[in-house]
C-alpha positions as CSV (number, residue, x, y, z in Angstrom):
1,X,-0.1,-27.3,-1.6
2,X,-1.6,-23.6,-1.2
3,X,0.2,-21.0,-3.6
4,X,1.7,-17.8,-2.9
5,X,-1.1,-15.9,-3.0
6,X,-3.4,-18.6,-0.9
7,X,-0.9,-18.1,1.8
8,X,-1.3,-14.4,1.8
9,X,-4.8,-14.4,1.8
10,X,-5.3,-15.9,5.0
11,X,-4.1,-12.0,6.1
12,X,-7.8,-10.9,6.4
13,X,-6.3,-7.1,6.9
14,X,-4.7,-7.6,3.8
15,X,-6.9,-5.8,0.9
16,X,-6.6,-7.6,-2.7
17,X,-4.6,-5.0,-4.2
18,X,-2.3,-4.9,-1.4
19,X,-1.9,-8.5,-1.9
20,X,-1.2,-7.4,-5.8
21,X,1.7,-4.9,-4.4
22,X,3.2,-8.1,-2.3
23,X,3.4,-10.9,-4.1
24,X,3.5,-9.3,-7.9
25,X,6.3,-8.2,-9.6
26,X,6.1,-5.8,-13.0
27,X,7.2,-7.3,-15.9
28,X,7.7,-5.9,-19.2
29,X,8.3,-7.1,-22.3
30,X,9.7,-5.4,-25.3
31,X,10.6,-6.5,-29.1
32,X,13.4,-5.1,-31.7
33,X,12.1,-5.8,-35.0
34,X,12.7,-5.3,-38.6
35,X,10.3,-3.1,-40.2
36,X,9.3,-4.4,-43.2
37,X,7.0,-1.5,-44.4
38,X,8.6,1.8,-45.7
39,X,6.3,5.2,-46.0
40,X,7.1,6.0,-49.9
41,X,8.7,9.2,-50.6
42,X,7.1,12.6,-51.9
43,X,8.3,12.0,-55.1
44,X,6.9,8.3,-54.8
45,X,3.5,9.7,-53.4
46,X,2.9,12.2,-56.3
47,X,3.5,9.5,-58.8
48,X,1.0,7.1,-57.3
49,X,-1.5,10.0,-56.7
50,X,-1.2,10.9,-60.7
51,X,-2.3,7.3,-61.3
52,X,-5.8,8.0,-59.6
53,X,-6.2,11.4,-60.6
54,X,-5.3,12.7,-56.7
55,X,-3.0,15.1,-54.8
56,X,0.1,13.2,-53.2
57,X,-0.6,15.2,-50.2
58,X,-3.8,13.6,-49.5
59,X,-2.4,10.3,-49.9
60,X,-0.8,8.2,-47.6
61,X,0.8,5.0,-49.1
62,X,3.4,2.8,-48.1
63,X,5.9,-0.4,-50.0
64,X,6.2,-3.6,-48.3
65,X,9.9,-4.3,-48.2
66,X,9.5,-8.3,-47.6
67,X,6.9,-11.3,-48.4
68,X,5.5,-11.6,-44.4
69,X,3.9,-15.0,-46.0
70,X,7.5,-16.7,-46.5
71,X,7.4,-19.7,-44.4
72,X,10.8,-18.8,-42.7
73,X,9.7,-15.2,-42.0
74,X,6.3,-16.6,-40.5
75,X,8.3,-18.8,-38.4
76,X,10.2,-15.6,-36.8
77,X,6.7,-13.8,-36.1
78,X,5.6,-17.3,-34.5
79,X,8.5,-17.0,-32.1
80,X,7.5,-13.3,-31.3
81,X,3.6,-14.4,-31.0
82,X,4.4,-17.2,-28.3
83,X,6.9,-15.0,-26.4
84,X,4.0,-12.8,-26.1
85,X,1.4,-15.3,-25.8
86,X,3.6,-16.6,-23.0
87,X,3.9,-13.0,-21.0
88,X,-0.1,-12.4,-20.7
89,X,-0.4,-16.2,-19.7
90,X,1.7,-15.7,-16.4
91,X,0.9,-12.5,-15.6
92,X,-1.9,-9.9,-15.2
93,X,-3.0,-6.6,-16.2
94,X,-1.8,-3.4,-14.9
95,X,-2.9,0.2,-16.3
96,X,0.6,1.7,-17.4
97,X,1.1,0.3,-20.7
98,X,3.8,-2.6,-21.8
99,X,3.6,-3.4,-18.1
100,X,2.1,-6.6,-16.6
101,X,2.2,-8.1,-12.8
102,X,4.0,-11.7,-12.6
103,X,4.8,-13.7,-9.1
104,X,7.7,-13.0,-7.7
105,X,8.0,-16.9,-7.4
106,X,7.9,-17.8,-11.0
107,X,10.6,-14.3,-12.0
108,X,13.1,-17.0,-12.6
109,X,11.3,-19.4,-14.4
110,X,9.7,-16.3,-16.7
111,X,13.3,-15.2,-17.6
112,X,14.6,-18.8,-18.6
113,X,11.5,-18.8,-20.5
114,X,12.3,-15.3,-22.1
115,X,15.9,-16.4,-23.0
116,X,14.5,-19.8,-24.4
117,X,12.3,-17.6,-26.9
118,X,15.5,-15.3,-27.6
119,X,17.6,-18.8,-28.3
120,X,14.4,-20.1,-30.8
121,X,14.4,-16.0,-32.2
122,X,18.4,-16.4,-33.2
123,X,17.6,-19.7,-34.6
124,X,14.6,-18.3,-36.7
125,X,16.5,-15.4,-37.8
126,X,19.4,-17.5,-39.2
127,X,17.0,-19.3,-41.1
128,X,15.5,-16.6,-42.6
129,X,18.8,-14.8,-43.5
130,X,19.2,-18.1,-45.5
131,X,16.4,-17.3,-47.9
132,X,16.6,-13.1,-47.5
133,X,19.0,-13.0,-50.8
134,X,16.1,-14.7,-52.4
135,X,13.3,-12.3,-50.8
136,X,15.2,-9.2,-51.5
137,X,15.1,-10.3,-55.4
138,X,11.4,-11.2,-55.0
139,X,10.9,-7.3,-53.8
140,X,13.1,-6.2,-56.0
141,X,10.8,-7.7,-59.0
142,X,7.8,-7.0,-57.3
143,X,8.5,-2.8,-56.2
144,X,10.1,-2.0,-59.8
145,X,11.4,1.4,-59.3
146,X,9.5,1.6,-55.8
147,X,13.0,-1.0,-54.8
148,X,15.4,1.1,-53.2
149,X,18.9,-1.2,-51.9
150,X,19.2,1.2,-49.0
151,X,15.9,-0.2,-47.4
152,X,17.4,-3.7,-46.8
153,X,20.7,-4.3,-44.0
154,X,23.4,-6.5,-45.5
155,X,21.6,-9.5,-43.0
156,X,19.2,-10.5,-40.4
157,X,20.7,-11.6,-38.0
158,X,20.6,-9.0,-35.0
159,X,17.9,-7.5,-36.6
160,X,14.9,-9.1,-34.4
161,X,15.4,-9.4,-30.6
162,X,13.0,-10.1,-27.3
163,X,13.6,-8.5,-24.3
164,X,12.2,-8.6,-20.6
165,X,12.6,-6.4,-17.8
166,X,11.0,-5.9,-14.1
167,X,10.8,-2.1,-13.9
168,X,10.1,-0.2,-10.3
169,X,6.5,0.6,-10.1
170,X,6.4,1.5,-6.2
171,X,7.8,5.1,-5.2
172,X,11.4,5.6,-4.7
173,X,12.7,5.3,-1.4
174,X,15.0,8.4,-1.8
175,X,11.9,10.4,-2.2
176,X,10.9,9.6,1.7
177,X,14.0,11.8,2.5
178,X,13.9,14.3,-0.7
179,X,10.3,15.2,-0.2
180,X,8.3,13.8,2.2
181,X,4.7,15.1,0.6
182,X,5.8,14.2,-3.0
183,X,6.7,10.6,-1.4
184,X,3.5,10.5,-0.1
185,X,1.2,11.4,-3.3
186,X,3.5,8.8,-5.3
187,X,2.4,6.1,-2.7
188,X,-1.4,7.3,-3.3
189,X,-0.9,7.2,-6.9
190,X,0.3,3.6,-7.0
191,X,-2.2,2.5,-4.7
192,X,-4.2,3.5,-7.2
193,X,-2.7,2.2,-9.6
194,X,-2.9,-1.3,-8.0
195,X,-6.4,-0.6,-7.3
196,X,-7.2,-0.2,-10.8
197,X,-5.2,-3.9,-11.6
198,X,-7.1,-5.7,-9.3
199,X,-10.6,-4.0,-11.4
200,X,-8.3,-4.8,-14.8
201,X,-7.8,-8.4,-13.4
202,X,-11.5,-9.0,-12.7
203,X,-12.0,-7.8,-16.1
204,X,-10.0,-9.8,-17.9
205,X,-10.7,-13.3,-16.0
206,X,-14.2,-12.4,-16.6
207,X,-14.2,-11.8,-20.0
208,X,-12.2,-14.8,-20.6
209,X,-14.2,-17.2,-18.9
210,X,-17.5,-15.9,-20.6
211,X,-15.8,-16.0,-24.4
212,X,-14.8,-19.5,-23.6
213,X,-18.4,-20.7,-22.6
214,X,-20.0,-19.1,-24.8
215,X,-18.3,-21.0,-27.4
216,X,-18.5,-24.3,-25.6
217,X,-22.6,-23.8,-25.2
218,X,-22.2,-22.8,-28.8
219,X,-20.5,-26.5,-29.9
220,X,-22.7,-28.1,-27.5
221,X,-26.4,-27.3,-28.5
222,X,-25.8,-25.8,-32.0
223,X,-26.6,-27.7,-35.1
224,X,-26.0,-27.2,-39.1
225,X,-28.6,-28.6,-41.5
226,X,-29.7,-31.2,-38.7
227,X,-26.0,-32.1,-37.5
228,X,-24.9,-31.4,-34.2
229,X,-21.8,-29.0,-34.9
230,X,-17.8,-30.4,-34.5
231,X,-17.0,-30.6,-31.0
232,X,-13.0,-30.3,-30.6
233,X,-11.2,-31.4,-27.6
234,X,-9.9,-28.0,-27.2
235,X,-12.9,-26.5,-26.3
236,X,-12.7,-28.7,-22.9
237,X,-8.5,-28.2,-22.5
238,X,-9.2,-24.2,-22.8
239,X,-11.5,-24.4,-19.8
240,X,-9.0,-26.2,-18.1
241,X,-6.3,-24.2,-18.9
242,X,-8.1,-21.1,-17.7
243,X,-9.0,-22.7,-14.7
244,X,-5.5,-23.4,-13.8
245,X,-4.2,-19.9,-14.4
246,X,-7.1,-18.5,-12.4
247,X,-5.6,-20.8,-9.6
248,X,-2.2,-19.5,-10.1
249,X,-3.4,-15.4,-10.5
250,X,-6.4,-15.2,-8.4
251,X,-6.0,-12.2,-5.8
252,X,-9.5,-13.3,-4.1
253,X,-10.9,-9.9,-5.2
254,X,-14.7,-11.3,-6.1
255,X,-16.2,-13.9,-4.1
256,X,-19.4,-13.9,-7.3
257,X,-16.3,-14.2,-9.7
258,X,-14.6,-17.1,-7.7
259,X,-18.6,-18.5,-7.3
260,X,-18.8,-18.9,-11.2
261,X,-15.4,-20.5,-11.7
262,X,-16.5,-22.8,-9.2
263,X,-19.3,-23.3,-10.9
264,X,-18.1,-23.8,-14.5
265,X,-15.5,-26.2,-12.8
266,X,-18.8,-28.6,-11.0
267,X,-20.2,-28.6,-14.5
268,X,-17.4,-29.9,-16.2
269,X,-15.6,-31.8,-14.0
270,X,-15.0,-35.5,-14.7
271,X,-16.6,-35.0,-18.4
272,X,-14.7,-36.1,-21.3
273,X,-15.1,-34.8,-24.9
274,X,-16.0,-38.2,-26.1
275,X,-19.1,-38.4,-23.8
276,X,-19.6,-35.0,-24.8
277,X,-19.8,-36.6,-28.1
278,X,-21.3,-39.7,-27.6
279,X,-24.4,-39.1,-25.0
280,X,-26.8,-36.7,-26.3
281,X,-28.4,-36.2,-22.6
282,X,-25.0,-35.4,-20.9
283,X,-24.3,-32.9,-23.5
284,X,-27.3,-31.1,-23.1
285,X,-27.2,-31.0,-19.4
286,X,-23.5,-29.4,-19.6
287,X,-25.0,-27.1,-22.1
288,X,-28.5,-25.8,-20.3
289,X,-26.1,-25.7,-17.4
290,X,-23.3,-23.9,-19.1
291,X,-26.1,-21.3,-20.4
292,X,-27.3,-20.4,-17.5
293,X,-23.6,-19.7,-16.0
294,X,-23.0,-17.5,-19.5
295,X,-26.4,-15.8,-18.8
296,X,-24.7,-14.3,-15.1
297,X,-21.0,-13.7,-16.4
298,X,-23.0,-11.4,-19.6
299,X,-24.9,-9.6,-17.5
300,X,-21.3,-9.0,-15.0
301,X,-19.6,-7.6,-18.5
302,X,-22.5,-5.2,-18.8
303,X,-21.9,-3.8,-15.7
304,X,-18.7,-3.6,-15.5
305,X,-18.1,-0.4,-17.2
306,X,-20.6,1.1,-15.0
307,X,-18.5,0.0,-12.1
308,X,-15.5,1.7,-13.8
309,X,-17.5,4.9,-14.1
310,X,-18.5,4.9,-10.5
311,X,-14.6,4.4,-8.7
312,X,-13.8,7.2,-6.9
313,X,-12.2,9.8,-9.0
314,X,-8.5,10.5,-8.6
């Protein structure tokens, strides 16, 4: 079954980033969080600085208001990381920050998602105000007179939050009548813009591709002390993985980009880690083959800052 963006590439008068404005939707995804570091005062500052011999206005120091390390805290910021981890893995690039481009078929599915993270977030929290009488005694041992009761809300819970919205990134309608010629340079400006996410989305498949064969090559054909090196099965489900969200966020904007996927994908296909681990001559073919493919998608990182330099200015 051909995707959303399959279907609109059999347009051929349809340019990549016009398939981008189409079929894309912004998303943007914002956090409330507890800070847990606190700049120290003047007064503080100079009484540090007289420790070392220095001027308090030269220094810049700061207290940490709550062990990070705690087990229930690191299970809120692993919430926060997989909400986010989640966003870039749906969605691409664009050049306003805090803003990335989803398909407008999988909005829904992205904001069940988003309140799913929210639901585990609450859950988090309320284990961590559990333990925050203990870890406001920890920092209260731990600061001396640096602890200050003011810093630290009566609980938690409310305190963290994940958020998700799909802000307007085309021009205004209601500028067509207002002002026609202002109408018309916001269109031009995000055409550019879109032009610039289709280069950002290039970019960023590219980069990823070439980090995650290099360290495949790297498991493949290195050694330590005689031993071939620990080949995980990870290293083959990452390569999958990417090749399935390059499926799903493709715009069809490089035919030498969508070449080298293809590639990768004939030189890995139907290979399992454990033959990667048990026949030595299938291991080095994948990983003279995977070299060469490496060798090309370097040589495209090189250039592409180049290319950046040479769009036409704005």
């Amino acid at each position: 079954m051909s995707t959303m963006l399959d279907d609109v590439h059999t347009s051929a008068s349809s340019s990549p980033a016009q398939r981008l404005r189409t079929t894309m939707a912004a998303v943007r995804l914002s956090m409330s969080w507890l800070g847990v570091r606190k700049t120290l005062t003047a007064e503080q500052k100079a009484q540090a600085a007289d420790a070392f011999g220095a001027e308090g206005d030269y220094l810049s120091a700061a207290k940490r208001l709550l062990n990070t390390k705690h087990p229930a805290y690191k299970a809120v910021t692993a919430v926060k990381n997989r909400a986010v981890g989640y966003w870039k893995s749906v969605s691409l690039p664009y050049p306003e920050p805090g803003i990335r481009l989803i398909r407008q078929d999988r909005v829904e599915a992205f904001a069940a998602q988003m309140r799913e993270f929210q639901e585990d977030l609450d859950e988090a929290v309320r284990n961590l105000d559990e333990h925050y009488g203990d870890l406001r005694r920890a920092a209260r041992d731990r600061l001396g007179t640096l602890y200050n009761r003011a810093d630290y809300p009566d609980s938690l819970v409310g305190m963290f939050g994940i958020e998700s919205d799909f802000p307007a990134v085309e021009a205004p309608d209601y500028l067509r009548q207002l002002n026609p010629q202002l109408y018309e340079q916001e269109c031009q400006r995000v055409q550019q813009r879109f032009d610039e996410a289709v280069q950002l989305a290039e970019e960023a498949f590219t980069s990823e591709l070439a980090k995650i064969v290099s360290h495949l090559t790297e498991r493949l054909s290195g050694q330590i002390d005689g031993k071939v090196k620990v080949f995980r099965d990870s290293a083959i489900g990452n390569l999958t993985e990417f090749f399935e969200r390059f499926r799903e966020l493709n715009v069809r904007s490089s035919e030498q980009l969508d070449g080298l996927v293809a590639d990768c994908q004939q030189i890995v296909r139907g290979v399992q880690p454990q033959q990667l681990r048990d026949n030595e001559g299938l291991r080095q073919h994948v990983a003279t083959e995977l070299s060469r493919l490496q060798s090309v998608l370097d040589g495209l990182l090189v250039d592409q800052p180049r290319r950046r330099i040479l769009r036409k200015p704005r």
